[in-house]
C-alpha positions as CSV (number, residue, x, y, z in Angstrom):
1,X,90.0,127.6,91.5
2,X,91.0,131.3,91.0
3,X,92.7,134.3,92.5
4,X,90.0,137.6,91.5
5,X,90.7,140.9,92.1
6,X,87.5,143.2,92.5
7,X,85.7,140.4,91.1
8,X,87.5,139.9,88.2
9,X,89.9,136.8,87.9
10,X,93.8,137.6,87.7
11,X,94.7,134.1,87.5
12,X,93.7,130.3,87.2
13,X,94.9,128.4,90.4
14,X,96.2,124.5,91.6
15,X,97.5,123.4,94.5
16,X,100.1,121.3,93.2
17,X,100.4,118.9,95.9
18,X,100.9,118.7,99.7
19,X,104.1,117.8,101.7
20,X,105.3,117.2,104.9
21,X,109.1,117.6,105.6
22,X,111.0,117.7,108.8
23,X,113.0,121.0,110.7
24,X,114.7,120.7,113.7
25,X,112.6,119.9,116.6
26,X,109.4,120.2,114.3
27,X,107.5,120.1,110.7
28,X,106.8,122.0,107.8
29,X,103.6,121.7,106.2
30,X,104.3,123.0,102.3
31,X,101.3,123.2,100.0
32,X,102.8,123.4,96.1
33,X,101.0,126.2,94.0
34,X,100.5,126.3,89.9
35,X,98.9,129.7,88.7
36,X,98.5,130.8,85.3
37,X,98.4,134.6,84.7
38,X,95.9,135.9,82.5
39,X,96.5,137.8,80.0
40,X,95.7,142.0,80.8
41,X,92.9,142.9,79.1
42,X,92.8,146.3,79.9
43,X,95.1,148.0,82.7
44,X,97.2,144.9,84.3
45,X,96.4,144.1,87.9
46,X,98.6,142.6,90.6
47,X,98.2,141.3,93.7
48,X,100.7,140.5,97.0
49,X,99.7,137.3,98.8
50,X,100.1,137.8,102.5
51,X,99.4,133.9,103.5
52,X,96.7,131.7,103.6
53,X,94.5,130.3,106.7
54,X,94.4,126.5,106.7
55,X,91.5,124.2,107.4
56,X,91.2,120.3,107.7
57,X,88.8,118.1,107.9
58,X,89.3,114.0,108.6
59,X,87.1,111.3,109.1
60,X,84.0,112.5,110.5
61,X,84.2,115.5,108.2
62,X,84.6,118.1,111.1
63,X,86.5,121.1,109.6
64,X,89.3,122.4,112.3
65,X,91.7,125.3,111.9
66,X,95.1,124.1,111.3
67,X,97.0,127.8,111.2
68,X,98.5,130.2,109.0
69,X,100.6,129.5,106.1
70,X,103.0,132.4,104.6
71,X,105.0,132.0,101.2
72,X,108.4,130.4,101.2
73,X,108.7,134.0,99.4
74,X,107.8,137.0,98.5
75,X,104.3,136.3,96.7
76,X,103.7,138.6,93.9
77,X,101.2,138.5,91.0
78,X,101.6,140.9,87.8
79,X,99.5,140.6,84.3
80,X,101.8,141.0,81.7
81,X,100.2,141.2,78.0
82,X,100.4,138.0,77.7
83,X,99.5,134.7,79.3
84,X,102.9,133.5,82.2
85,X,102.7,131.1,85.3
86,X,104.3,131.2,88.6
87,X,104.8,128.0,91.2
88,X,104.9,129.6,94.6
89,X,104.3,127.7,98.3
90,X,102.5,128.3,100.8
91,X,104.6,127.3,104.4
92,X,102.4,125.9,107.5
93,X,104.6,125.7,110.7
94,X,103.5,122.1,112.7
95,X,104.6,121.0,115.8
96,X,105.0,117.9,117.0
97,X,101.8,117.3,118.9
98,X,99.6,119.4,115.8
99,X,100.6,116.4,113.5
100,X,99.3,114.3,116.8
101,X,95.7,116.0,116.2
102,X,96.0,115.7,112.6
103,X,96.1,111.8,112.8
104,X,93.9,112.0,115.2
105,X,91.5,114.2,113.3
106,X,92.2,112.2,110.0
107,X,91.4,108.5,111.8
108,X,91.5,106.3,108.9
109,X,90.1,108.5,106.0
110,X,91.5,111.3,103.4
111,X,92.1,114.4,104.5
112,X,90.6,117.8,102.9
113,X,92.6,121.2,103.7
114,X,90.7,124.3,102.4
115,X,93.1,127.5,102.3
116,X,91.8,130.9,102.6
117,X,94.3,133.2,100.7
118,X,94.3,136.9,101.4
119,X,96.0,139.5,100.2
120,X,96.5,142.9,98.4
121,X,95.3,143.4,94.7
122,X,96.2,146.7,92.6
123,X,93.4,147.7,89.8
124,X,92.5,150.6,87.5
125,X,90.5,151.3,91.0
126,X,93.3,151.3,93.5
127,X,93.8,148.9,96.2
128,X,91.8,146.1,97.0
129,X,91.2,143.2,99.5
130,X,91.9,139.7,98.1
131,X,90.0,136.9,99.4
132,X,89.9,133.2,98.0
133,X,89.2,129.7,98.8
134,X,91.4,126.7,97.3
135,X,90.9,123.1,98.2
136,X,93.4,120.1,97.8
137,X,92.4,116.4,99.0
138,X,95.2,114.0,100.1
139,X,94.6,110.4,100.0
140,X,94.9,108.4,103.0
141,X,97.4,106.4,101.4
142,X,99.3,108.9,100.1
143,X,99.4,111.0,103.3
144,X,101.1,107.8,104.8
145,X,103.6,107.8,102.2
146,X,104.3,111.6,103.1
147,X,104.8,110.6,106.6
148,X,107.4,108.4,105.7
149,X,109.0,109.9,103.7
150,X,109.6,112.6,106.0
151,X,110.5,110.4,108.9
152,X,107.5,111.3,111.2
153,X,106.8,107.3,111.5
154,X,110.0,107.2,113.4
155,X,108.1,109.5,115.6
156,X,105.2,108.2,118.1
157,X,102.9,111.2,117.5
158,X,103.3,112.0,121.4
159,X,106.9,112.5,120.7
160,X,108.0,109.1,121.6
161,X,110.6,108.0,119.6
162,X,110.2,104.1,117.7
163,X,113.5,102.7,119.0
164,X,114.1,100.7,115.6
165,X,117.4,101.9,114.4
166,X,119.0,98.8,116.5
167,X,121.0,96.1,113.9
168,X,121.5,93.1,115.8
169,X,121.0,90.1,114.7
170,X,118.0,89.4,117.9
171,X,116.6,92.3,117.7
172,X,115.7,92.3,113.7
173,X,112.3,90.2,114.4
174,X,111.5,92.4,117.1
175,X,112.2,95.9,115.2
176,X,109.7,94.1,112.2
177,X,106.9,93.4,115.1
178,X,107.3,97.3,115.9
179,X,107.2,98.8,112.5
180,X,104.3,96.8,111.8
181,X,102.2,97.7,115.1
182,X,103.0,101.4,114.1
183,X,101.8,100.8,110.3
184,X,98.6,99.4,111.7
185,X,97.9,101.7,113.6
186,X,98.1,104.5,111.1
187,X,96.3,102.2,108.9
188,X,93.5,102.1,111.3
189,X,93.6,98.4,112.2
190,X,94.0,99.1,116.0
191,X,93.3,95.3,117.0
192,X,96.0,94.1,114.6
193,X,98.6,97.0,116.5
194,X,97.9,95.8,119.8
195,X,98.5,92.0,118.9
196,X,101.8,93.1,117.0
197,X,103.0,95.1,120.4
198,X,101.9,92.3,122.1
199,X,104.9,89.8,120.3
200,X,107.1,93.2,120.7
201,X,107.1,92.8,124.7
202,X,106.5,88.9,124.6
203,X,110.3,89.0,122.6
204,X,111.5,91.0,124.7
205,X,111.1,89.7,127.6
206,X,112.1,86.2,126.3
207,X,115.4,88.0,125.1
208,X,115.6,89.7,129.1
209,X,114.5,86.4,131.2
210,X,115.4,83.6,128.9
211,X,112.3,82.1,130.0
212,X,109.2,81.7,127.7
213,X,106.8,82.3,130.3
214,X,108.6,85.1,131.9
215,X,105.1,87.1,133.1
216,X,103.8,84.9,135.5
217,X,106.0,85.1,138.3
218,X,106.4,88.8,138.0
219,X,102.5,89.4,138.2
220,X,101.9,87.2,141.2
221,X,104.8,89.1,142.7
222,X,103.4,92.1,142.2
223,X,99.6,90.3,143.9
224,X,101.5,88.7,147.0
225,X,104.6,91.1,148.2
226,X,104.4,94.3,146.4
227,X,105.6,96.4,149.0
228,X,108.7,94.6,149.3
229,X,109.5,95.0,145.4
230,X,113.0,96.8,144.8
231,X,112.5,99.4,142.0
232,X,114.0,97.6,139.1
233,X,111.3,94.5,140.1
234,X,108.1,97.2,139.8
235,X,109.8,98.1,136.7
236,X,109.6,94.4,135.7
237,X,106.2,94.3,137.0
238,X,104.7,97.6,134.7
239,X,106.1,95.3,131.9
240,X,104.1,92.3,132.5
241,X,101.5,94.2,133.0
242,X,101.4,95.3,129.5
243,X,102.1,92.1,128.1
244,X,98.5,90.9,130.5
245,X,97.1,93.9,128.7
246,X,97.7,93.0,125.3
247,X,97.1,89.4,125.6
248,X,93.7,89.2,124.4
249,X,94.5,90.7,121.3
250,X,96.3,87.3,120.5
251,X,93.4,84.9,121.0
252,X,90.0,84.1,119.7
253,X,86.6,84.7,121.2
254,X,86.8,80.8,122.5
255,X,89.7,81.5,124.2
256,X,88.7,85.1,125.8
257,X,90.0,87.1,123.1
258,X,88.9,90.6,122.0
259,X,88.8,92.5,118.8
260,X,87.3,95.7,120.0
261,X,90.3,98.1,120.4
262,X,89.9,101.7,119.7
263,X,92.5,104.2,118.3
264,X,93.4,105.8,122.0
265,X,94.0,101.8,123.2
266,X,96.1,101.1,120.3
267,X,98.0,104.6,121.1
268,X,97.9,103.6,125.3
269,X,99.9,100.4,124.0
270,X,102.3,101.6,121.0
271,X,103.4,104.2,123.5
272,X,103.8,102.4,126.3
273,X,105.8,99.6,124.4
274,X,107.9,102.7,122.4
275,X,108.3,103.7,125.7
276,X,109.4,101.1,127.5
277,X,111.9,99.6,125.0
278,X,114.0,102.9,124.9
279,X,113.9,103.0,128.2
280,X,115.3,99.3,128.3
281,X,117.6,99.5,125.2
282,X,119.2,102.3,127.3
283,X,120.2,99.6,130.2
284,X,121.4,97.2,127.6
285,X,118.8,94.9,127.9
286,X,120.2,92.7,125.3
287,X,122.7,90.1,126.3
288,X,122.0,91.9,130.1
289,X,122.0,89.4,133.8
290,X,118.7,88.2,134.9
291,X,118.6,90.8,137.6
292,X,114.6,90.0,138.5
293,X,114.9,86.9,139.8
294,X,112.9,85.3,136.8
């Protein structure tokens, strides 16, 4: 890859890497840059790099515009007489739900981003539009690793937070069932995500009821009196509900079981379960009365 000016090329470029990294409220997309200056051959040219338009493509190959990107700073370019380098970046704004799509987009394959630099360049000829394409390909696994690192796994990618900062002693087994769901499911093994949610909300509601079968009586509730049901008891109810959903995920073929779950049901479930689980860590569901009659 190369930056040319008037057809002629100023320097040699790499995209060093690709890295995701958190700000307040939202993400920063930084793409690393190596270039190596040419020497002048005749009358040295520069060049100011105004930004880059990004491009992505995931899983089905379908290229989508991701933004602009500007430098973390001023971007200049100078030949000298002889041969320098420079290691600017390039800074993509993302918010929350963009890194949604991106998953989305990305499924369970690499992603390819293409920039499109432009720019100023200064020749023996004046000034002159700069236009280039650079590539960089991230590995799925090592996009993974950059979501982790920068904490975005913490982060349901509807902004729903993974409540699995909790250290008690009953809740470590549960907090392991809920890192795993999310890890399949960015891993693309959707069925595996459900049945892990599945043991999230099955714990749970062992911990809540201290019955084991703790669904039943809240479901036929809900089929024989459910206009009568208090708030806190439909509440109850939505939960078994999503246990009912998620229990096919945990048996074979023989025994009803299915193994046909797409991304968006794996998503419908990790967010409900996310969602429900703040919302009951919030009432102090551990160590809390039987309050739904279970």
């Amino acid at each position: 890859m190369s930056l040319t000016i008037n057809s002629l090329i100023i320097a040699e470029t790499r995209i060093q890497g690709v890295t995701i990294r958190p700000v307040l409220g939202a993400y920063e997309l930084l793409f690393g840059l190596y270039l190596t200056i040419h020497a002048a051959r005749e009358a040295p040219m520069r060049a100011e790099i105004a930004g880059a338009r990004i491009s992505v493509s995931g899983a089905e190959g379908r290229r989508c515009e991701l933004g602009y990107a500007r430098p973390e700073q001023p971007f200049y370019i100078k030949q000298h007489d002889f041969q320098s380098s420079m290691t600017p970046a390039l800074i993509l704004p993302l918010q929350p739900g963009q890194v949604a799509a991106l998953e989305t987009l990305r499924g369970t394959s690499d992603l390819d981003f293409e920039l499109t630099v432009v720019g100023t360049g200064f020749d023996k000829n004046g000034e002159q539009q700069v236009q280039d394409t650079w590539r960089a390909h991230v590995s799925r696994s090592d996009w993974i690793k950059k979501l982790s690192d920068a904490r975005v796994r913490n982060i349901l990618l509807l902004e729903v937070p993974l409540p699995i900062g909790e250290t008690s002693e009953e809740w470590d087994g549960i907090a392991d069932s809920l890192r795993r769901a999310e890890e399949q499911f960015r891993l693309g093994d959707y069925h595996a995500c459900v049945a892990s949610c599945r043991t999230v909300v099955q714990e749970l509601g062992f911990h809540r009821f201290k019955n084991k079968d703790w669904a039943a009586p809240l479901l036929k509730r809900l089929a024989a009196d459910r206009n009568s049901m208090a708030k806190d008891e439909r509440e109850a109810a939505m939960w078994a509900s999503l246990r009912h959903y998620t229990h096919q995920a945990h048996h074979g073929d023989s025994e009803g079981g299915i193994n046909r779950y797409t991304r968006a049901d794996a998503q419908l479930v990790l967010t409900l379960t996310a969602s429900f689980l703040t919302h009951l860590q919030a009432d102090g569901i551990f160590g809390a009365a039987n309050e739904w009659g279970i």
